[in-house]
C-alpha positions as CSV (number, residue, x, y, z in Angstrom):
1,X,-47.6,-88.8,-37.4
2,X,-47.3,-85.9,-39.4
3,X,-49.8,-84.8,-42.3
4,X,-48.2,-84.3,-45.9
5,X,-49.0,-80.3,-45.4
6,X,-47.7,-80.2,-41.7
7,X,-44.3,-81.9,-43.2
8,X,-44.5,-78.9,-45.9
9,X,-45.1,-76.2,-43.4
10,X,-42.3,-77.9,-41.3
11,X,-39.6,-77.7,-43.9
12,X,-40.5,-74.6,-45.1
13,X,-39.8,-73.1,-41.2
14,X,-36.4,-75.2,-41.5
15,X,-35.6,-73.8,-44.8
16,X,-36.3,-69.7,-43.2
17,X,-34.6,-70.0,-39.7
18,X,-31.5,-71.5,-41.5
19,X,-28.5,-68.5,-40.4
20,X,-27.6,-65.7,-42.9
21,X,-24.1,-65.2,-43.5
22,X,-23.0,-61.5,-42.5
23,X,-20.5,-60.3,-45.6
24,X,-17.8,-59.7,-43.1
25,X,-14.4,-60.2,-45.1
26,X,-10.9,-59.5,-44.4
27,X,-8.4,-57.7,-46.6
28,X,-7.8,-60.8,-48.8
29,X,-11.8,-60.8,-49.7
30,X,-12.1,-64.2,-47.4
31,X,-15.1,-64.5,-44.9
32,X,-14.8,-63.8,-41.4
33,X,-17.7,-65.6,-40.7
34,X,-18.7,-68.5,-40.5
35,X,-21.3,-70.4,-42.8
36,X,-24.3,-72.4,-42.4
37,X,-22.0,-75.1,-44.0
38,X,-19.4,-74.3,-41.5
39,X,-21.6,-76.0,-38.3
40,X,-21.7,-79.8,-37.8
41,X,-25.1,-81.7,-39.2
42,X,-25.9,-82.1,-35.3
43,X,-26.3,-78.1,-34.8
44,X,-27.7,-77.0,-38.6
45,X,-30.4,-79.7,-37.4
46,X,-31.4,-78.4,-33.9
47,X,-31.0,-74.4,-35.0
48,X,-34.9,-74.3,-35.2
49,X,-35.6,-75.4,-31.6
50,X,-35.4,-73.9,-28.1
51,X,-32.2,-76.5,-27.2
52,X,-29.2,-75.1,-26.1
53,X,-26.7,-75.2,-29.6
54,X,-23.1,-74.3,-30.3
55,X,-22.4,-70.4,-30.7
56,X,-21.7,-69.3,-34.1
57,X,-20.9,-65.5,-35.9
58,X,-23.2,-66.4,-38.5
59,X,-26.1,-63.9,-39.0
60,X,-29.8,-64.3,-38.1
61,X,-32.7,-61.8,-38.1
62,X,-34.1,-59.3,-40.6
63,X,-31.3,-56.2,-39.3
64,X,-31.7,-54.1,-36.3
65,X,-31.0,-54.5,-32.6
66,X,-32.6,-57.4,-31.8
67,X,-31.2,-59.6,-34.6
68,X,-27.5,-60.7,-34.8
69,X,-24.8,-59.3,-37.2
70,X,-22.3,-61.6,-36.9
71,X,-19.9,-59.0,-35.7
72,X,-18.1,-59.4,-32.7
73,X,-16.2,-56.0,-31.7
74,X,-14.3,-54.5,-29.1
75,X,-14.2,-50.7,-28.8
76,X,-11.4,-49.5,-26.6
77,X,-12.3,-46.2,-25.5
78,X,-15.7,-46.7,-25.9
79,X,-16.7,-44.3,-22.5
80,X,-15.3,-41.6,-25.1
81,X,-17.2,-38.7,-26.5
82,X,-16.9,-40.8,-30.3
83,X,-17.1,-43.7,-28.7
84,X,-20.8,-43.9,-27.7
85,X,-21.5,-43.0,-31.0
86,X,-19.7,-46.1,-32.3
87,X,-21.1,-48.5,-30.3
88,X,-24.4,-46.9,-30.5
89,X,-24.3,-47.7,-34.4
90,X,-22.9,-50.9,-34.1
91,X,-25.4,-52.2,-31.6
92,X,-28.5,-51.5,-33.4
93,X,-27.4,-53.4,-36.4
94,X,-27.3,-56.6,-34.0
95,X,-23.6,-56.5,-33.3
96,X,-21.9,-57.4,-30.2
97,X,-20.0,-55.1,-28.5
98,X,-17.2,-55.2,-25.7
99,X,-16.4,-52.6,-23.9
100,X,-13.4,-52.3,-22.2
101,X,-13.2,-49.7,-19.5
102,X,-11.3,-48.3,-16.5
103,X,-13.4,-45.8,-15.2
104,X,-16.1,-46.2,-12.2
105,X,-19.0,-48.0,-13.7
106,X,-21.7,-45.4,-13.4
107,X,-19.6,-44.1,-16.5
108,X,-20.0,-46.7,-18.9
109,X,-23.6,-48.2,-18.0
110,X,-25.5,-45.8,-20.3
111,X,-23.8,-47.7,-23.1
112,X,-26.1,-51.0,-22.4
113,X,-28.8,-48.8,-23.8
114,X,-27.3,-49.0,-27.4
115,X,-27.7,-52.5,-28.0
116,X,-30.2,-55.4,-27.3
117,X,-29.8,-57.3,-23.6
118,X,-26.4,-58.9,-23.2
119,X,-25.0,-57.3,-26.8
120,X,-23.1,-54.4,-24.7
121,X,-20.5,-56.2,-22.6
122,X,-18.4,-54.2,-20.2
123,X,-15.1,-55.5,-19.2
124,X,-12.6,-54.2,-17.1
125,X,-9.6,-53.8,-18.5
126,X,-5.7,-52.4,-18.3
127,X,-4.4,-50.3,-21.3
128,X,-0.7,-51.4,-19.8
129,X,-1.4,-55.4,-19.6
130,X,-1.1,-57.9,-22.2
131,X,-3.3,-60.0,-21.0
132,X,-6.1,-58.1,-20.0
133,X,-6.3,-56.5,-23.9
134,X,-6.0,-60.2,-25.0
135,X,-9.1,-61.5,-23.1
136,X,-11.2,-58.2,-24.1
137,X,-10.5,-59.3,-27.5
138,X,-10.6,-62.7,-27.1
139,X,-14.3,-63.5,-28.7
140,X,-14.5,-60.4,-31.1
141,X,-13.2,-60.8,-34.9
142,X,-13.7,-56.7,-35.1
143,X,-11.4,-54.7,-33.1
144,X,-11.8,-50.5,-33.0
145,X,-9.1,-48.0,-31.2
146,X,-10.1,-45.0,-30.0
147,X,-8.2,-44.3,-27.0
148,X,-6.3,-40.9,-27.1
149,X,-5.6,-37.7,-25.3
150,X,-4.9,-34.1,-26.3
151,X,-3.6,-33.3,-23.0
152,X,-0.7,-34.8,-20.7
153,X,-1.9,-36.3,-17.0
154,X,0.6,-37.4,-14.4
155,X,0.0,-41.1,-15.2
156,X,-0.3,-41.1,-19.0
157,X,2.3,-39.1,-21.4
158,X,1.2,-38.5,-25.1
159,X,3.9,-41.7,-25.5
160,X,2.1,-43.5,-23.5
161,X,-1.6,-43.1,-24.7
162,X,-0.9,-42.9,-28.4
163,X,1.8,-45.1,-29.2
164,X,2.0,-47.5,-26.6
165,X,-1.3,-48.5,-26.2
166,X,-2.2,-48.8,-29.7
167,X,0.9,-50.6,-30.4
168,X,0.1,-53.3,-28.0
169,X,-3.6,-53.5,-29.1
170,X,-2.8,-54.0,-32.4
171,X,0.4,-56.7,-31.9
172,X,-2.3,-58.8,-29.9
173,X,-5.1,-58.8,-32.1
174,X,-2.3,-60.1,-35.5
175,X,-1.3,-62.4,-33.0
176,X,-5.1,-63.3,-31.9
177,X,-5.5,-64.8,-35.6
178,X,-9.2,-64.4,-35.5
179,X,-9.2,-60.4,-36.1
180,X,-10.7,-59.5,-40.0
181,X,-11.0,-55.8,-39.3
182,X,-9.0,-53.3,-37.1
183,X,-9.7,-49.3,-37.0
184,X,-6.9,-47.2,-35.6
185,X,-8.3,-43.6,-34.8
186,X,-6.1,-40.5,-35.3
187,X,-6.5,-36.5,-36.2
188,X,-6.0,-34.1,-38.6
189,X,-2.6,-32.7,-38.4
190,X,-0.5,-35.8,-37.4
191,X,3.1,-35.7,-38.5
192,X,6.3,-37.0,-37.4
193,X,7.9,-33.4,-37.0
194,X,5.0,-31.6,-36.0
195,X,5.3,-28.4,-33.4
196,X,2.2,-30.4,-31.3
197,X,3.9,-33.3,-29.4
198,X,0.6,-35.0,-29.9
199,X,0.3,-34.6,-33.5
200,X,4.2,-36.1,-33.3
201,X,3.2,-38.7,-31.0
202,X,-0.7,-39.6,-33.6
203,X,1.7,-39.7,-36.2
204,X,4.2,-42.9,-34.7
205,X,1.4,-44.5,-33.4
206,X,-0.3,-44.8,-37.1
207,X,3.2,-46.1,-38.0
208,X,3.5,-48.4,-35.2
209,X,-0.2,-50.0,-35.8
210,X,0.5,-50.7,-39.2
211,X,3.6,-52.3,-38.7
212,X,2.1,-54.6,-36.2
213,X,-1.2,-55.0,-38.2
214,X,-1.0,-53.8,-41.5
215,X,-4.4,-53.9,-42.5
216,X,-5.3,-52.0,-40.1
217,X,-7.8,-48.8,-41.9
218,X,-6.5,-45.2,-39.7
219,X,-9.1,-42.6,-39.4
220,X,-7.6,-39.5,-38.9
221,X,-10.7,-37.0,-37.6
222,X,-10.6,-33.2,-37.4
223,X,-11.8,-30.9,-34.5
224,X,-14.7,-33.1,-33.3
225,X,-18.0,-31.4,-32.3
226,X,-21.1,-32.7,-30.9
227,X,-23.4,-32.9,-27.9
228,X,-21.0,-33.2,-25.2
229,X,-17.5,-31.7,-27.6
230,X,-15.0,-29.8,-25.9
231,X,-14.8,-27.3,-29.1
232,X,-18.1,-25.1,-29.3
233,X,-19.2,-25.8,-25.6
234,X,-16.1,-24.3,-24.4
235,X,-16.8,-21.2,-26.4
236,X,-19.7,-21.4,-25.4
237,X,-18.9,-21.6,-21.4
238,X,-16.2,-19.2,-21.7
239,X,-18.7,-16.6,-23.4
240,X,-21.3,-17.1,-20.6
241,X,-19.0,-16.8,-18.1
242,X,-16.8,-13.8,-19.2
243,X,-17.1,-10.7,-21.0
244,X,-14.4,-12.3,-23.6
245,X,-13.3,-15.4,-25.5
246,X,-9.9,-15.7,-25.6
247,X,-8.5,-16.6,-28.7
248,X,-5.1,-17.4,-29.5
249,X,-3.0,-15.4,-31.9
250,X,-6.0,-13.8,-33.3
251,X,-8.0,-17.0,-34.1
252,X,-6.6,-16.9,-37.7
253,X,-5.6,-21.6,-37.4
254,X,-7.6,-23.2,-40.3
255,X,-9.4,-25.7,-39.2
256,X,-12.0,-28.3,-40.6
257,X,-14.4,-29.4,-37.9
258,X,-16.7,-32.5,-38.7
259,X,-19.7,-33.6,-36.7
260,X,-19.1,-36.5,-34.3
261,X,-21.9,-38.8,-36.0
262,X,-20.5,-38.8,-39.5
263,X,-17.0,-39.7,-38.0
264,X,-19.0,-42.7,-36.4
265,X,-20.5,-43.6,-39.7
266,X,-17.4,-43.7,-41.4
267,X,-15.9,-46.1,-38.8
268,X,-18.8,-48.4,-39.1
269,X,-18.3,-47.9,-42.9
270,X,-14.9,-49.4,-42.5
271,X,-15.9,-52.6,-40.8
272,X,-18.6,-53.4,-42.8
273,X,-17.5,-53.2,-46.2
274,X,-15.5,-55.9,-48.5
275,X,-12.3,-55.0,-47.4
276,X,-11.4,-52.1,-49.6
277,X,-10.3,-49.8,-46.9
278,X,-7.9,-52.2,-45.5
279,X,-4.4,-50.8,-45.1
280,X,-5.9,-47.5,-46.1
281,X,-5.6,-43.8,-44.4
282,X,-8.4,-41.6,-44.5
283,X,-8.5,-37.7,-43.7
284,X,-12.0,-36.9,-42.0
285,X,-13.0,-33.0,-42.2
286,X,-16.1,-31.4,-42.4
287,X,-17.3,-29.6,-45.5
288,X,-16.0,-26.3,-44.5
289,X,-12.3,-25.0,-43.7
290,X,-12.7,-21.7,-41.7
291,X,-10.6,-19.6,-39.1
292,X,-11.1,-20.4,-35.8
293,X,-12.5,-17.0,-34.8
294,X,-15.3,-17.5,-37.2
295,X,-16.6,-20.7,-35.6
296,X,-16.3,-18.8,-32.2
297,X,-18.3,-15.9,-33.8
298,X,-21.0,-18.5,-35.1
299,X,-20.8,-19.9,-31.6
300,X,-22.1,-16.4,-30.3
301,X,-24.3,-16.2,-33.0
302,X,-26.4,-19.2,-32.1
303,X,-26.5,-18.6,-28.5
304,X,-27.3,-15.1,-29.2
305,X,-24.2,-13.9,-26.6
306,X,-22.9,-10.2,-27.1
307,X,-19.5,-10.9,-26.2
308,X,-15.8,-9.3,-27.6
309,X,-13.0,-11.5,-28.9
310,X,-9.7,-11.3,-27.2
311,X,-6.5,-12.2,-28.9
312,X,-3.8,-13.5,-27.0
313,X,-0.7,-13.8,-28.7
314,X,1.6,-16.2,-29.1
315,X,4.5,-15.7,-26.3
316,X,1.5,-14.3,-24.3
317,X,-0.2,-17.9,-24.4
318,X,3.0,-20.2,-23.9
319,X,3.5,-18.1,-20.8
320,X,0.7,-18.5,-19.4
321,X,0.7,-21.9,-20.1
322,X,4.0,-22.8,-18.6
323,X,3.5,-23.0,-15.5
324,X,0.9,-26.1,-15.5
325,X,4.3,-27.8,-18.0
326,X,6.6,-27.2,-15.0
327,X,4.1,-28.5,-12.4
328,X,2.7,-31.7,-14.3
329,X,5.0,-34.3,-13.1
330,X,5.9,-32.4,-9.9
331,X,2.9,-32.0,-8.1
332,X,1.1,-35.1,-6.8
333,X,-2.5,-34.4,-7.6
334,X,-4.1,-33.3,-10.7
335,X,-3.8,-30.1,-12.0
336,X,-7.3,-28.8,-13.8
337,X,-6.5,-26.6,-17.2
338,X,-8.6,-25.9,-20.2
339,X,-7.4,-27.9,-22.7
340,X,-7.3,-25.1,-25.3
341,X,-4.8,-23.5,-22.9
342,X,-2.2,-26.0,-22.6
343,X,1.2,-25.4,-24.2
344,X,1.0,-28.2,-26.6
345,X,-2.3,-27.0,-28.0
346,X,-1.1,-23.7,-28.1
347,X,1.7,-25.0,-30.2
348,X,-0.5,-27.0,-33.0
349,X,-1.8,-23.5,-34.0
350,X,1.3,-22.8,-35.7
351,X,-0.2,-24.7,-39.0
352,X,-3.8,-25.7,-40.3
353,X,-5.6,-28.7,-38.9
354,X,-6.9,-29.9,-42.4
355,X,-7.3,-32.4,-45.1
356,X,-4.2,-33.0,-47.2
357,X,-5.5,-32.4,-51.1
358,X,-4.5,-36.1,-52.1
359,X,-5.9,-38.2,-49.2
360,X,-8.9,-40.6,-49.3
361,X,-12.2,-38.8,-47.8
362,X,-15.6,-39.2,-46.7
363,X,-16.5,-39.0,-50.2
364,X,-14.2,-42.4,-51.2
365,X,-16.8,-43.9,-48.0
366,X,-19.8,-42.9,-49.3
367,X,-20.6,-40.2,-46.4
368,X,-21.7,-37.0,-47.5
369,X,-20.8,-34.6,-43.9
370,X,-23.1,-32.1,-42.4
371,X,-21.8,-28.7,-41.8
372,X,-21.5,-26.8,-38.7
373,X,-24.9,-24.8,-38.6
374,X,-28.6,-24.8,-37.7
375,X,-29.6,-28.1,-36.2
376,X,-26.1,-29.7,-36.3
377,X,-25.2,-27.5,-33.5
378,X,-28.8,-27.0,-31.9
379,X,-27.3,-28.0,-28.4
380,X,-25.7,-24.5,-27.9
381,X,-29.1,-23.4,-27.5
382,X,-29.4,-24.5,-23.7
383,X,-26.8,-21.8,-23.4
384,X,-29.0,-18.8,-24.6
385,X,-29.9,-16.6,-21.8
386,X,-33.6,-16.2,-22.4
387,X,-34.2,-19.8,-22.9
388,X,-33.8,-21.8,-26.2
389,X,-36.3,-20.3,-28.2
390,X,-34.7,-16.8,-27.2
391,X,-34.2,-14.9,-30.3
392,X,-35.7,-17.2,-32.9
393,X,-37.9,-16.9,-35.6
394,X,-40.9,-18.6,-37.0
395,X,-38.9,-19.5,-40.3
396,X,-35.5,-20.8,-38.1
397,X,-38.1,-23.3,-36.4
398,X,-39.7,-24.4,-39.3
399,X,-36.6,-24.6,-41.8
400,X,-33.3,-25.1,-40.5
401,X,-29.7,-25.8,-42.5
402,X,-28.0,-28.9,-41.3
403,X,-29.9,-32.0,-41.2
């Protein structure tokens, strides 16, 4: 028999374990999640104990990793360079996470690190079946796309990888009926008549997500750089390596580079809002538009390299690059190229990789960007020949621009 102030105490737990409601809607501003209401007397009534009770979305926990968001989301091409990011900031606000993969699983174990145990769920999957997209999407109510390529293999054309795929991901999750959020990622410079048959290719598969899901938000990203990039570290490895970095047609593309992490930021921004950027194309670029040579020379300037700039023209570069084009679908086994050499790269320096003067920004998310400089981009200094600290002063250590 319980005392009058053990039946107060008693309530009182009742009343704080009862679930949170995450405010997860969908474009039409209805909840995606459900309620404390929502779950039969026999569960609300048992939520408090250790007994085993019916799986809900509805959120618990004061926020962080070890609580749960009520977001269920599947990140195809999470084993990306972006992608690790993503789930990394979707686990430790509670979130599950699936992860569909196709590589060996050595690659895609150091996501389980991002999230509590059992929120990071690998699953196998086949970008080309039906049903395998449908059961890694089968449980989530969040779905996020960021497959793509910007290079041709043997086994996957630009068709196939970013209009195909994403296509077929977004026809399943409108017809999975449980889907409040899906974010189609694309790049800076997508157009149907572009000279880059990937731009061409970004550009229908934006058209074909939306006609299959048309709330779906598309992000389209410039350059990317980060830890593990294939922008500065290949200046970077190119300047190490030879006495020259090549650049095409003098360097003179405009581009606007953004840092991985805020691109990250604005996709979880997306998913968690009240539905505002639903249907909605957004043009992600870093604060500064420059000239590819001078990100190259700031390259050399932070890893303190002494190296000349070589300008390859533009008949020079699509002949070099040729060859690889001719071989691609002859030869049987992969053919290794930098990807800033292949011919279709080489063509989307004809025009600027940058954001059009009337799209919707990081600003309409909220996300202020970092630029390019000081500790933004302190990984290039593992490539300084004296050791990190080569080269740098007292005031660089103690005050640095960026962060």
């Amino acid at each position: 028999m319980l005392s009058r102030r053990q039946a107060s105490g008693f309530a009182r737990l009742l009343a704080s374990s009862a679930p949170r409601v995450l405010p997860l809607v969908d474009a039409h501003g209805t909840s995606a999640v459900a309620s404390a209401s929502d779950l039969s007397p026999s569960v609300a009534s048992r939520s408090a104990t250790s007994l085993a009770v019916r799986s809900s979305v509805a959120a618990r926990g004061p926020g962080g990793r070890s609580s749960v968001s009520g977001m269920v989301a599947t990140v195809f091409g999470a084993t990306g360079f972006l992608g690790r990011y993503v789930v990394q900031q979707l686990a430790r606000a509670g979130s599950q996470v699936m992860v569909p993969y196709r590589c060996l699983e050595d690659e895609h174990r150091h996501l389980k690190l991002c999230g509590d145990l059992g929120q990071v769920v690998p699953i196998r999957f086949d970008v080309r079946s039906d049903e395998s997209i449908a059961a890694a999407i089968a449980k989530s109510n969040v779905v996020i796309n960021l497959i793509g390529r910007d290079f041709e293999t043997r086994n996957f054309s630009f068709e196939d990888i970013n209009i195909s795929a994403p296509q077929r991901i977004a026809r399943i999750a409108q017809a999975h009926g449980g889907i409040a959020r899906m974010v189609h990622l694309s790049c800076l410079g997508a157009a149907p008549h572009a000279a880059s048959r990937q731009h061409q290719s970004k550009a229908l598969g934006e058209a074909a997500v939306l006609a299959e899901f048309p709330q779906a938000t598309i992000l389209r990203a410039g350059p990317l750089a980060g830890t593990e990039d294939r922008l500065l570290n290949s200046w970077a490895i190119m300047a190490k390596k030879f006495p020259f970095v090549p650049v095409i047609a003098g360097g003179k593309t405009l581009i606007q580079p953004v840092h991985v992490l805020d691109v990250a930021t604005a996709v979880n921004a997306t998913v968690t809002d009240d539905g505002s950027s639903c249907g909605q194309t957004y043009e992600l670029g870093g604060p500064e538009v420059l000239p590819i040579v001078d990100l190259v020379h700031r390259v050399l300037e932070t890893i303190r390299q002494h190296s000349s700039i070589l300008s390859i023209p533009f008949p020079v570069a699509r002949a070099l690059a040729t060859p690889r084009e001719f071989l691609l679908p002859r030869v049987p086994t992969p053919i290794p190229s930098p990807t800033m050499f292949t011919l279709d790269y080489i063509n989307s320096l004809t025009y600027p990789h940058i954001v059009s003067p009337n799209a919707l920004t990081f600003d309409d998310l909220g996300i202020i960007p970092h630029p390019l400089k000081g500790l933004t981009i302190d990984y290039l200094y593992a490539y300084r020949s004296g050791g990190p600290q080569y080269g740098q002063t007292v005031g660089e250590k103690v005050s640095g621009a960026g962060f």
